[in-house]
N, C-alpha and C positions, 0 to 999 in steps of 0.2 A: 548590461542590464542590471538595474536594479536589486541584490538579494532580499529585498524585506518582500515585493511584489509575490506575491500567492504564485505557483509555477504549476499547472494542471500537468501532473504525473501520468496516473492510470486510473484506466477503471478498473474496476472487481465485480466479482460475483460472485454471491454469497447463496446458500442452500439455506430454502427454509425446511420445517419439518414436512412440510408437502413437496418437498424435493423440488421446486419451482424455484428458477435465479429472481435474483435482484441486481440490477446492477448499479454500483452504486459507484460514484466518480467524486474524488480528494484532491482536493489543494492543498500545496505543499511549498513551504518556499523553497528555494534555487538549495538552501543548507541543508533542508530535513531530504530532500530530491536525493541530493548529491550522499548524505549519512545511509540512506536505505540503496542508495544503488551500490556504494561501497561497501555494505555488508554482506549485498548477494552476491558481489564480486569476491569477496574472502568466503562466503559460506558456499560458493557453489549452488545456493538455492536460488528462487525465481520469487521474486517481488512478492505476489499474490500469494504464494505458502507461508511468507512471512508477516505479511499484516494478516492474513488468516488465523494464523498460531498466537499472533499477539490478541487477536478479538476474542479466541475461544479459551483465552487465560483469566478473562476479563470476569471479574466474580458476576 
């Protein structure tokens, strides 16, 4: 397969301040796929607390 091809990862859900999801689904290529699942694989954490943490860093 192709690496530049978009690889649909996950979806997410996100809280608004009405407590109500959003779910919202990223394209990712095959590299950034494979850099986020080997980080949760070293941090022990779960995909979704990590792009969560990186959005609520987000000024």
């Amino acid at each position: 397969m192709n690496k530049t091809v978009a690889h649909k990862f996950l979806s997410l859900a996100t809280y608004s301040k009405k407590k109500t999801l959003k779910r919202i689904t990223i394209n990712l290529t095959l590299d950034e796929a494979d850099t986020l699942e080997q980080y949760c694989e070293q941090t022990g954490r779960p995909a979704i607390d990590v792009i969560r943490e990186l959005i609520r860093a987000l000024p």
